[in-house]
C-alpha positions as CSV (number, residue, x, y, z in Angstrom):
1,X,88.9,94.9,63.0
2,X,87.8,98.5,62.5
3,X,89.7,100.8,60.6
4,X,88.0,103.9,62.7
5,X,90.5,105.2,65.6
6,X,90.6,108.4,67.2
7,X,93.8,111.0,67.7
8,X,94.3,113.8,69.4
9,X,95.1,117.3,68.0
10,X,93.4,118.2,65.1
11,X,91.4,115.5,65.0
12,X,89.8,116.0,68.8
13,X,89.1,119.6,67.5
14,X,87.3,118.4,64.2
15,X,85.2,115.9,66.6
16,X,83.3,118.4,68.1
17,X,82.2,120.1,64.9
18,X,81.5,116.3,64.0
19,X,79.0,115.2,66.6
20,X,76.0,113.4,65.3
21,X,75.9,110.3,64.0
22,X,74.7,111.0,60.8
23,X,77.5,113.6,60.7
24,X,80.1,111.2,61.1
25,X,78.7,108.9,59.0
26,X,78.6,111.4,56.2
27,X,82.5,112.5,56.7
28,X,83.2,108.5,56.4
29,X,81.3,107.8,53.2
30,X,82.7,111.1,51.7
31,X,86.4,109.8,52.6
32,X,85.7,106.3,51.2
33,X,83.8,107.9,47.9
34,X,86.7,109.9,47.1
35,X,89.2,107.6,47.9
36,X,87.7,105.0,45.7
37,X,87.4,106.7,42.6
38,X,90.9,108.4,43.1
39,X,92.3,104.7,44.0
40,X,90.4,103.6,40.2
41,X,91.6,106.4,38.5
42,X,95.1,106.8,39.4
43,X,95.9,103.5,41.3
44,X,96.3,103.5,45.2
45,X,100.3,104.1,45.3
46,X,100.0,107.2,43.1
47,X,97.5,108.4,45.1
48,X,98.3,111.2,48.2
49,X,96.4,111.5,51.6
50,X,95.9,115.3,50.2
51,X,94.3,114.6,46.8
52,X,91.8,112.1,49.3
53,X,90.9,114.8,51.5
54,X,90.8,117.4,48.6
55,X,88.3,115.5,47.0
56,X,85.9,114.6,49.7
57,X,86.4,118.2,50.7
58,X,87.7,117.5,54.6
59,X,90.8,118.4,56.2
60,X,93.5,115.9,56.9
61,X,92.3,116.0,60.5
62,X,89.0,115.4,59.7
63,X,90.5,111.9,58.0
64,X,93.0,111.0,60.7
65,X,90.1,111.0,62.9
66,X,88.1,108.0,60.8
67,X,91.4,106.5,59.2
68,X,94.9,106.3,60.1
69,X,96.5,105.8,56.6
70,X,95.8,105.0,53.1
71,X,95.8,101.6,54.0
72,X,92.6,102.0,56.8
73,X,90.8,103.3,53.7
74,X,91.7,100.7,51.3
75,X,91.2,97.7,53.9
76,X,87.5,99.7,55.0
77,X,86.4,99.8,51.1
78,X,86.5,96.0,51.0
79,X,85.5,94.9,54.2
80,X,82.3,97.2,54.4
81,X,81.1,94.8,51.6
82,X,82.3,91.6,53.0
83,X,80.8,92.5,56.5
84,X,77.4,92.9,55.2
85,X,77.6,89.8,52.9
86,X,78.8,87.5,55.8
87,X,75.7,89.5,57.5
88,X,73.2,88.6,54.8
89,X,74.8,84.7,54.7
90,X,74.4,84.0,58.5
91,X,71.0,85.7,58.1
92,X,69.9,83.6,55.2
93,X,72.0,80.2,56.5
94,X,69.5,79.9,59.5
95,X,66.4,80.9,57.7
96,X,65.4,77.2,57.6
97,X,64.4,75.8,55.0
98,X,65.9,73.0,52.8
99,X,69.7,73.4,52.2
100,X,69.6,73.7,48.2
101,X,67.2,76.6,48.6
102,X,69.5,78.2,51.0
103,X,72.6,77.9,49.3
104,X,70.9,78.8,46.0
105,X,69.8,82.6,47.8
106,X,73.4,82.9,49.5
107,X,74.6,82.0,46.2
108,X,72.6,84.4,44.5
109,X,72.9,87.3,47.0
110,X,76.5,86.9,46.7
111,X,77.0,87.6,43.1
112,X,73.9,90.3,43.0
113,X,76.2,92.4,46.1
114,X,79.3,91.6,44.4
115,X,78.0,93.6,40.9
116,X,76.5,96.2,43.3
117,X,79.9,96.9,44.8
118,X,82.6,96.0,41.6
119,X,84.6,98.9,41.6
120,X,85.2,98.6,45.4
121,X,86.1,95.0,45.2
122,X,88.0,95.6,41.7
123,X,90.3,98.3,43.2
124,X,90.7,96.1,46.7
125,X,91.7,93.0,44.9
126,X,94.1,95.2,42.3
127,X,95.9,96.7,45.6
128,X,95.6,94.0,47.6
129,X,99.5,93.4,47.3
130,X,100.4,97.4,48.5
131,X,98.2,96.8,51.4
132,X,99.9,96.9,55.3
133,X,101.0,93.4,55.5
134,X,99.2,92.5,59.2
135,X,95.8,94.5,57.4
136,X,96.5,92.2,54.3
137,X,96.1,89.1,56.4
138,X,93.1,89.9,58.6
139,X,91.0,90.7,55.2
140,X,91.9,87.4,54.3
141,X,91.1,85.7,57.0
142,X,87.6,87.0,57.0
143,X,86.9,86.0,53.3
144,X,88.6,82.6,54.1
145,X,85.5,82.7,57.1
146,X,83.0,83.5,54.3
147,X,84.1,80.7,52.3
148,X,84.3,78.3,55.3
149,X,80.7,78.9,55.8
150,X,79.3,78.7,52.4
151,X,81.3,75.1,52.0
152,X,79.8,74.5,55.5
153,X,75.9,74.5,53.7
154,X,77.5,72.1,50.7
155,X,79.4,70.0,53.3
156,X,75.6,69.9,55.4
157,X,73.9,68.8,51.6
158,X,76.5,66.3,50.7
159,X,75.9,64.5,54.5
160,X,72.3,64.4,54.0
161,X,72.3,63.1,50.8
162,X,70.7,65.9,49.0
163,X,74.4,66.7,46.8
164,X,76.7,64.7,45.2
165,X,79.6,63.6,47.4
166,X,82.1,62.8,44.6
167,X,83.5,66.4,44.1
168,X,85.6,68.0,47.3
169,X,82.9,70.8,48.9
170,X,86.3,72.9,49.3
171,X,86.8,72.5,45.1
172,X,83.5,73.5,44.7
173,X,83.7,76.5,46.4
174,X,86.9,77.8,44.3
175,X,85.4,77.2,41.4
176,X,82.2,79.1,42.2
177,X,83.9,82.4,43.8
178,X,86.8,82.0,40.8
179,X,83.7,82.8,38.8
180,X,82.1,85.6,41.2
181,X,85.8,87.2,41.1
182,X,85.8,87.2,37.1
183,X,82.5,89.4,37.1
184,X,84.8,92.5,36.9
185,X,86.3,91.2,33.8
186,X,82.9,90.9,32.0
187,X,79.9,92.3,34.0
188,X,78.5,95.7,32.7
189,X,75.2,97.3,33.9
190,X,74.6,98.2,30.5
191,X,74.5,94.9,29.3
192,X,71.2,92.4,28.7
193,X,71.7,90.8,32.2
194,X,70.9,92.8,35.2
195,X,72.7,92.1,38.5
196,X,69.3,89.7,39.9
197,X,69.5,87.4,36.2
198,X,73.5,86.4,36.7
199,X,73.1,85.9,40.1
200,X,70.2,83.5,39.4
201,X,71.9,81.8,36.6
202,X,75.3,81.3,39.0
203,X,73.3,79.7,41.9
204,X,71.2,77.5,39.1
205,X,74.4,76.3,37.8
206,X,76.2,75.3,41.0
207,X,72.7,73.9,42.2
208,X,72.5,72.2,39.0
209,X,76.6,70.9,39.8
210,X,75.7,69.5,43.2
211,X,72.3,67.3,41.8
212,X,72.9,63.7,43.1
213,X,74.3,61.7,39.8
C-alpha cells in the first residue's frame, strides 16, 4: 500500500513546479517531518491539515498531491520504517550463513533501526487507535509478515536442531518484540548504551534463550 496518490486541481498545478525526483522527495520528507513532531507535540487528533502544511511550509495542494488525509501521513511515518526493516530482514535472511548468526544480525538490526526511528514508531503506536480502520489493518498485517518471518528463522533452528524446541517459536517472538516495543519507555541517546550496544545485548540474550538445554 502507498499512501502517495495524485488529484486533480491544485494539486496537478503544484506537480509541475514539483518535477524532479529529488523535488518530490523533498516536499514528502518535509510533510512527514512536520507532521511528526506536530503529531508528538500536540497528539494526532489535535492536530489540523493547516498547522501540517504551515510547518513544512507547503500549500494544502502541495500535500493532497503526496497524502490524502491525516491518516496517509500517520500510516506512511510507520511503514517507511517497517518497509525498510522487512527490506534489511529478507536481505540478511538469505545471506547464508548459519541460522543463529543470522537471527542474531536481524535481531540486532531490528532494535538498532527501531532506536533510530523512536519517535516515529512512538507516535504510530500512541495513534494507532485514531487511525482509518481499513489503513489500521493493512499496517498490521505487514508487521504480523515481519514477525512471521523472524519466527520463520527460529522455526528453521528449532528443526535442525541448533535451538531448543521446548518453547513455542510464536512465544518467543512476543516476548522479544514486547521488549523492542518497550525501548520507548527507557531508551535515551544520552544514556551509556548507544543504539549498536542494546541491539547486541537483545540478540545475545534471545540467542542465549534458544541454546539447546
Amino acid at each position: 500500500m502507498t499512501s502517495v496518490t495524485s488529484r486533480g486541481g491544485s494539486a496537478d498545478r503544484y506537480a509541475h513546479h514539483v518535477s524532479a525526483p529529488e523535488s518530490r522527495s523533498d516536499v514528502q520528507r518535509r510533510l512527514l517531518s512536520a507532521a511528526t513532531r506536530l503529531f508528538a507535540e500536540h497528539g494526532f487528533d489535535r492536530t489540523s491539515v493547516s498547522q501540517i502544511v504551515e510547518a513544512a511550509g507547503v500549500t494544502k495542494g502541495a500535500m493532497y498531491h503526496y497524502f490524502r488525509s491525516k491518516d496517509d501521513l500517520l500510516y506512511e511515518i510507520y511503514a517507511r520504517v517497517l518497509r525498510e526493516q522487512t527490506r534489511r530482514l529478507e536481505a540478511l535472511a538469505a545471506s547464508g550463513g548459519p541460522v543463529a548468526k543470522r537471527l542474531h544480525s536481524i535481531a540486532s538490526d531490528v532494535v538498532v533501526s527501531t532506536i533510530a526511528n523512536l519517535d516515529d514508531a512512538t507516535i504510530f503506536f500512541q495513534s494507532l487507535h485514531q487511525l482509518d480502520p481499513v489503513m489500521r489493518k493493512t499496517v498490521r498485517a505487514e508487521r504480523r509478515r515481519y514477525h512471521e518471518r523472524f519466527r520463520g528463522l527460529i522455526e528453521e533452528g528449532q528443526r535442525t536442531g541448533e535451538f531448543r524446541a521446548d518453547k513455542p517459536a510464536e512465544i518467543i517472538v512476543d516476548f522479544f518484540f514486547g521488549a523492542v516495543h518497550h525501548l520507548a519507555y527507557w531508551y535515551r541517546p544520552s544514556g551509556e548504551l548507544s543504539a549498536q550496544q542494546v541491539g547486541d545485548h537483545f540478540a545475545d540474550l534471545l540467542l542465549d534463550s534458544l541454546r539447546p538445554r
